[in-house]
DRENKOLSE-574513 format. One line per 3 residues: number of its first residue (from 1); their letters; for each residue z, y, x of N, C-alpha, C, O. Coordinates in nm, 3 decimals, decimal comma. Atoms other than C-alpha are relative to their C-alpha. Example, Ala and Ser with C-alpha at 12.3 -4.5 7.8 and 13.67 -1.06 7.14 Angstrom:
residues 2
1	as	0,000/-0,119/0,089/0,780/-0,450/1,230/0,000/0,120/0,090/0,066/0,118/0,194 | -0,006/-0,119/-0,082/0,714/-0,106/1,367/0,073/0,109/-0,077/0,090/0,220/-0,026
END
This chain:
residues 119
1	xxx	0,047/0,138/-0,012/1,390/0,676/-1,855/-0,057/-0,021/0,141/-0,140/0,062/0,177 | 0,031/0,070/-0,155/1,328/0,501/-1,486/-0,115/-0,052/-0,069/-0,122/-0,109/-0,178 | 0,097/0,055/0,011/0,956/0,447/-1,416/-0,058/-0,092/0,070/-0,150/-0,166/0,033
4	xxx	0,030/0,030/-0,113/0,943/0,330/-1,087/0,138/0,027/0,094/0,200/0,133/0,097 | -0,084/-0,028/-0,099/1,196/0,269/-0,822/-0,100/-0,084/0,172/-0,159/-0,192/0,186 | 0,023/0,037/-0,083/1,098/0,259/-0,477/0,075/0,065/0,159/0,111/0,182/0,172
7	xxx	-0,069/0,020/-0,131/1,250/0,214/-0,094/-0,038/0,110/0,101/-0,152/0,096/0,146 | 0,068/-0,090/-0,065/1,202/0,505/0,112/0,054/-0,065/0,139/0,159/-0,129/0,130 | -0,025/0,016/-0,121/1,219/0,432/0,499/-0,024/0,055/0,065/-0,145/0,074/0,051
10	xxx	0,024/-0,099/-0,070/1,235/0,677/0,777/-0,070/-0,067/0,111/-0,060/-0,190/0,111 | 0,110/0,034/-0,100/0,997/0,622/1,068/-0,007/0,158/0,079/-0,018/0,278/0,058 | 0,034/-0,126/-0,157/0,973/0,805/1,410/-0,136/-0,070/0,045/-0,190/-0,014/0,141
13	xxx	0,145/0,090/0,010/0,628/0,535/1,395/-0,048/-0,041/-0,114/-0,026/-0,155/-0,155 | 0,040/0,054/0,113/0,463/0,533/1,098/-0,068/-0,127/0,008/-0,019/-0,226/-0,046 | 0,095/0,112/-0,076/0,209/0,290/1,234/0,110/-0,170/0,023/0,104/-0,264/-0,056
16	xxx	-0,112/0,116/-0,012/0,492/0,007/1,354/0,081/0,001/-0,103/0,084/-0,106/-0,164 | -0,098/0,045/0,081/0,743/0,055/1,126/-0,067/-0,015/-0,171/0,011/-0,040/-0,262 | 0,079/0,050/0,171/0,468/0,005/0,761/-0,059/-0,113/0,072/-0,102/-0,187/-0,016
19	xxx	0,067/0,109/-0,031/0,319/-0,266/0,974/0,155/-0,144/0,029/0,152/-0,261/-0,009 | -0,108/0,086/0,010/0,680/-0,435/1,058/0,037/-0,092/-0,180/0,031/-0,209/-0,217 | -0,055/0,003/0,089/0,815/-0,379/0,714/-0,082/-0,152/-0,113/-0,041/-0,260/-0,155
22	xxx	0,094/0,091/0,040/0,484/-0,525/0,551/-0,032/-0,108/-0,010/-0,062/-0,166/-0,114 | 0,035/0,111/-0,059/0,421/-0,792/0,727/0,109/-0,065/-0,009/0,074/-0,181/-0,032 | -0,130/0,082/0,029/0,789/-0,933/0,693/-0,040/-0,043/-0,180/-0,065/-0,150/-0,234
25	xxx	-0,024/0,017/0,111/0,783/-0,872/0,358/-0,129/-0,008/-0,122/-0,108/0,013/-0,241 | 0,089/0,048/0,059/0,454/-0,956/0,225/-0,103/0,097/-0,058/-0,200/0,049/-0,116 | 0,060/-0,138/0,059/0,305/-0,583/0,120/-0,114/-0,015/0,043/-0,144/-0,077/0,145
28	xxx	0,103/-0,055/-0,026/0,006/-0,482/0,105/-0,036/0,098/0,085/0,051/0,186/0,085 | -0,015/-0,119/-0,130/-0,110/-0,240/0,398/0,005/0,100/-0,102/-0,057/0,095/-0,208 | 0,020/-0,130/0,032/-0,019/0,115/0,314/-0,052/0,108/-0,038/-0,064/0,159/0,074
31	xxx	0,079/-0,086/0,054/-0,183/0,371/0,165/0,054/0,154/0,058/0,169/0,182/0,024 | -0,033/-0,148/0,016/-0,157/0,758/0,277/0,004/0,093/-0,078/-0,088/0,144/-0,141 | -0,010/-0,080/0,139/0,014/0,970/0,063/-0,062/0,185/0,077/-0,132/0,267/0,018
34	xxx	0,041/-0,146/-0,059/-0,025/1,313/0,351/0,027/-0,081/0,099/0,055/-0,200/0,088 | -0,034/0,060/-0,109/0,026/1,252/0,682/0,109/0,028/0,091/0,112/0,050/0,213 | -0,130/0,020/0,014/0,395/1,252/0,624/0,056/-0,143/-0,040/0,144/-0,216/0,004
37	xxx	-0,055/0,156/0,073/0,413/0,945/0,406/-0,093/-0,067/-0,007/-0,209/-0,026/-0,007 | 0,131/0,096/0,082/0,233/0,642/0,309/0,119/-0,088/-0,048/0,239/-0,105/-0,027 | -0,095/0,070/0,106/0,327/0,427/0,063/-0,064/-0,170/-0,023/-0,187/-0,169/-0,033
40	xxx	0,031/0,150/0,032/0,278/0,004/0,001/0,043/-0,073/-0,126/0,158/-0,045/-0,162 | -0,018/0,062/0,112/0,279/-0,210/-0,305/-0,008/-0,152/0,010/-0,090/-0,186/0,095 | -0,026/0,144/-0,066/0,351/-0,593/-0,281/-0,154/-0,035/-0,081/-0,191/0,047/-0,165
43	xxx	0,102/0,046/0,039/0,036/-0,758/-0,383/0,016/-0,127/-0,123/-0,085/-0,187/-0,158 | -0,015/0,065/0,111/0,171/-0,975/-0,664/0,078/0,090/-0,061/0,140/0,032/-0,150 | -0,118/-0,094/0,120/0,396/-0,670/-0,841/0,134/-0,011/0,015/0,209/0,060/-0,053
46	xxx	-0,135/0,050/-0,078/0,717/-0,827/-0,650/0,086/0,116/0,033/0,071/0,119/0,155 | -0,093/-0,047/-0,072/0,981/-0,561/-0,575/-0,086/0,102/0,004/-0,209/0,106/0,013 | 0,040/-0,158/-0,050/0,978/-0,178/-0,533/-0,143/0,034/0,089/-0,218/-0,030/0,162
49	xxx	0,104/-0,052/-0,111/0,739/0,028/-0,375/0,065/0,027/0,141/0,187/0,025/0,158 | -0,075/-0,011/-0,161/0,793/0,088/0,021/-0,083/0,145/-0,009/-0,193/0,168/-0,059 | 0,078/-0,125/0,050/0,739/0,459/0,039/0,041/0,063/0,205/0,136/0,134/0,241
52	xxx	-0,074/-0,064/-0,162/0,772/0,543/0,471/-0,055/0,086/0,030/-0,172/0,122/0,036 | 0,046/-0,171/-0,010/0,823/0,858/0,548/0,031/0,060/0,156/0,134/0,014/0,205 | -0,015/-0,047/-0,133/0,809/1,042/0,904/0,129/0,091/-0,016/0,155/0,179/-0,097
55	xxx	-0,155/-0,096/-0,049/1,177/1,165/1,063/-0,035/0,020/0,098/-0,140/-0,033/0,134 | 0,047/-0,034/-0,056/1,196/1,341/1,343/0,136/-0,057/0,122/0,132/-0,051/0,245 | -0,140/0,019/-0,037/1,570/1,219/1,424/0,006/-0,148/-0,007/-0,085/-0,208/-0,064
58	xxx	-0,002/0,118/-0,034/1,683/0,887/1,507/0,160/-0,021/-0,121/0,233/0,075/-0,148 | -0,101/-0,007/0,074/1,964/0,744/1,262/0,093/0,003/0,069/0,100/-0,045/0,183 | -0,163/-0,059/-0,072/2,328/0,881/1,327/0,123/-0,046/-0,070/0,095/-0,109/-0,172
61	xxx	-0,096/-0,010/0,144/2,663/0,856/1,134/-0,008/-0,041/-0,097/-0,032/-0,162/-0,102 | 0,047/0,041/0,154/2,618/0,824/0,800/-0,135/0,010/-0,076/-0,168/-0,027/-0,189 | 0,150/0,029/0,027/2,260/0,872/0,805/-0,046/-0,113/-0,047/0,006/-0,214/0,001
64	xxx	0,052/0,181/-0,016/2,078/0,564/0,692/-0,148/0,042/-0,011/-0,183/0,132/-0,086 | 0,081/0,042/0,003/1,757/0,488/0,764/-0,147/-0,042/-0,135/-0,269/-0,055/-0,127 | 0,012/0,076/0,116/1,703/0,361/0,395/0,045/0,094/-0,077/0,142/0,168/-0,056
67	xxx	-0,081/-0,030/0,149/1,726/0,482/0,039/-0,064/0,021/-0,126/-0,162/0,096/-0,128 | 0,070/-0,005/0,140/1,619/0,471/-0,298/-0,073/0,108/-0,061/-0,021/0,219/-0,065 | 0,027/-0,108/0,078/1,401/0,665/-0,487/-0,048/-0,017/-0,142/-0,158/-0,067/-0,166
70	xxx	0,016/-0,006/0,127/1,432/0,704/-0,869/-0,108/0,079/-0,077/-0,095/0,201/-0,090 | 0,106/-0,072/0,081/1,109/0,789/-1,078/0,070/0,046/-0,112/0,174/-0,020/-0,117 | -0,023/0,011/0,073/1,197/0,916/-1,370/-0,077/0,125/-0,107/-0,183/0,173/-0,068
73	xxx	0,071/-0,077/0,117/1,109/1,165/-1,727/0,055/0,129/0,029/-0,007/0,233/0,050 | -0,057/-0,194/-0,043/1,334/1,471/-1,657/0,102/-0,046/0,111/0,196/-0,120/0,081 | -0,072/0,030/-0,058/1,482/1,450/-1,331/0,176/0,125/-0,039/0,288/0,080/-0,016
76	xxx	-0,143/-0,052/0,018/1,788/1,729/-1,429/0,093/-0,095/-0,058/0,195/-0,139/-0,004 | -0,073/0,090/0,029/1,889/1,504/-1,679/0,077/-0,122/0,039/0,183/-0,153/-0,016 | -0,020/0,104/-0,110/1,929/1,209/-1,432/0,078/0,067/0,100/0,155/0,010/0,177
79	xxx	-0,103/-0,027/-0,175/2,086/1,443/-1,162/0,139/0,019/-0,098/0,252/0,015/-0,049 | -0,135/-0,021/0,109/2,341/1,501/-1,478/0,076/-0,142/0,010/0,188/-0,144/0,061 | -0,040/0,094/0,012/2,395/1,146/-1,529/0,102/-0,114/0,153/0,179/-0,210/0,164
82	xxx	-0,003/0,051/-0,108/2,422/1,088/-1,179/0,185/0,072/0,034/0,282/0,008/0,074 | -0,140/-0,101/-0,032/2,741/1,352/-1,133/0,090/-0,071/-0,131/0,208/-0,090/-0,102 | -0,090/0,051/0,095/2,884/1,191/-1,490/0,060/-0,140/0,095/0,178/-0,164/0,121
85	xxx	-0,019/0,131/-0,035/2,847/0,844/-1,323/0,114/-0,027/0,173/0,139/-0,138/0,220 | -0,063/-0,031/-0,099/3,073/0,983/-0,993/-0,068/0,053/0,124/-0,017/0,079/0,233 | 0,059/-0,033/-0,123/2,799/1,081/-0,791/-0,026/0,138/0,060/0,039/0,208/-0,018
88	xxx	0,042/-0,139/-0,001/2,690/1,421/-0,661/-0,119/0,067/0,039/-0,173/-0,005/0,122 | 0,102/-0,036/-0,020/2,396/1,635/-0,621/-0,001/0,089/0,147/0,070/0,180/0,189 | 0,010/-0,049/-0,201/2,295/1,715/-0,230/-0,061/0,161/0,008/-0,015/0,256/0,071
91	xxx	0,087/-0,116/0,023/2,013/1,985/-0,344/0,037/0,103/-0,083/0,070/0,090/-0,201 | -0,019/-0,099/0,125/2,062/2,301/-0,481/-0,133/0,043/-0,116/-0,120/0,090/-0,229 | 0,084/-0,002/0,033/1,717/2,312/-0,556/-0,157/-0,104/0,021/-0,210/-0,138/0,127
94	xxx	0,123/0,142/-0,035/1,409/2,047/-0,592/-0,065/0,005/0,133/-0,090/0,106/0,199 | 0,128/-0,043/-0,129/1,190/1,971/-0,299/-0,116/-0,060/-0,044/-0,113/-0,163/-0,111 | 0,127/0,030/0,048/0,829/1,946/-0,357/-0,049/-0,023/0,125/-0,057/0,067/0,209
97	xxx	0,151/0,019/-0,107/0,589/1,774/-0,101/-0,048/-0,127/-0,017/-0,003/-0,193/-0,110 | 0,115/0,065/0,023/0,351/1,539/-0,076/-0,029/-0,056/-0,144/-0,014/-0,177/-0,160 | 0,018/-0,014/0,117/0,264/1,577/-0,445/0,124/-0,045/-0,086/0,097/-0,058/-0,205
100	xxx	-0,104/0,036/0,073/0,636/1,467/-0,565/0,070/0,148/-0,001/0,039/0,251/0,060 | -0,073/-0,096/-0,039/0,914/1,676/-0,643/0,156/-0,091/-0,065/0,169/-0,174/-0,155 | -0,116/0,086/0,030/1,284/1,564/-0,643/0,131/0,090/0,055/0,143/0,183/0,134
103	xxx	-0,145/-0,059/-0,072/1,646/1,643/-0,594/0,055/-0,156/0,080/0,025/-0,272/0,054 | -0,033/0,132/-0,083/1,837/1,419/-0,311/0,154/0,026/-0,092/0,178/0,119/-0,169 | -0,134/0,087/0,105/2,169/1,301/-0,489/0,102/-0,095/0,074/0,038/-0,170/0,147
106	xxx	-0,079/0,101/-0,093/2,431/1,091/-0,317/0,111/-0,095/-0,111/0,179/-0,029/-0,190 | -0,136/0,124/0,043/2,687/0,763/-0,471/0,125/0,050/0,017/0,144/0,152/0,082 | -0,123/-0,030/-0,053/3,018/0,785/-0,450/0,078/-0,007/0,106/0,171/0,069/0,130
109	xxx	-0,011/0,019/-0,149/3,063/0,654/-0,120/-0,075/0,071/0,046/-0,069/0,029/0,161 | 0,123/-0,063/-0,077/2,763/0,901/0,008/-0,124/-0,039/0,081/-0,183/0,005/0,180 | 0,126/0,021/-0,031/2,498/0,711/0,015/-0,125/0,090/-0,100/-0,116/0,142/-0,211
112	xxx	0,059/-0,108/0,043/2,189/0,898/-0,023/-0,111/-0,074/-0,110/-0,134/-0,193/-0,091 | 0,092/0,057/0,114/1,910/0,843/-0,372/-0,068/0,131/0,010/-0,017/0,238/0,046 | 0,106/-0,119/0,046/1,617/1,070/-0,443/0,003/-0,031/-0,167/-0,016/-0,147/-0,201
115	xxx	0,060/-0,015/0,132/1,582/1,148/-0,838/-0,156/0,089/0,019/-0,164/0,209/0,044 | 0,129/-0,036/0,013/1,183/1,181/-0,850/-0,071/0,041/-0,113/-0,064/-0,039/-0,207 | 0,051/-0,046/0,144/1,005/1,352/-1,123/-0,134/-0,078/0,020/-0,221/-0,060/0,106
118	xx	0,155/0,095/0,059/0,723/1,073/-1,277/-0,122/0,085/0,011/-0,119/0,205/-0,017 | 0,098/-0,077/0,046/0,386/1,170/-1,270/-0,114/-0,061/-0,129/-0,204/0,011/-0,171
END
């Protein structure tokens, strides 16, 4: 079961790019999750969370900038559903940091999704 979906965005400026994003789009300032990520919530309940996270790389290729991240109850099950549904799994194994843990996952075209385990 999906608990939460929210927008991850890469940032080489955390600072400018949660204050851009925000401020376009009506969020609430940011909150620090480590001082890797921080995360924003719209102030009426409007639309995903904005979850921006520090890169160290500038986008390339098929990189994007952007991409979803799926909360959910058992993420295996979801990375299952995800490979039934044509997609495929990126990770061989979860990554855990700033108190999440998730597998990255890609569409059928190869765009990239995080499956996030709920807390």
């Amino acid at each position: 079961m999906i608990q939460q979906v929210d927008v991850a965005i890469d940032c080489r400026d955390l600072a400018s790019m949660s204050s851009f994003w925000t401020g376009l789009l009506g969020y609430d300032r940011p909150e620090p999750m480590d001082d890797r990520y921080w995360a924003a919530t719209h102030s009426l309940g409007a639309g995903p969370r904005l979850v921006f996270q520090t890169v160290d790389d500038a986008p390339s290729g098929s990189k994007s900038p952007f991409h979803i991240d799926v909360h959910v109850d058992n993420v295996e099950e979801v990375v299952e559903r995800v490979i039934e549904l044509g997609g495929s799994r990126i990770d061989a194994d979860p990554i855990t940091e700033a108190g999440s843990t998730w597998v990255r996952c890609s569409d059928p075209e190869g765009n990239v999704l995080c499956v996030v385990q709920a807390r």
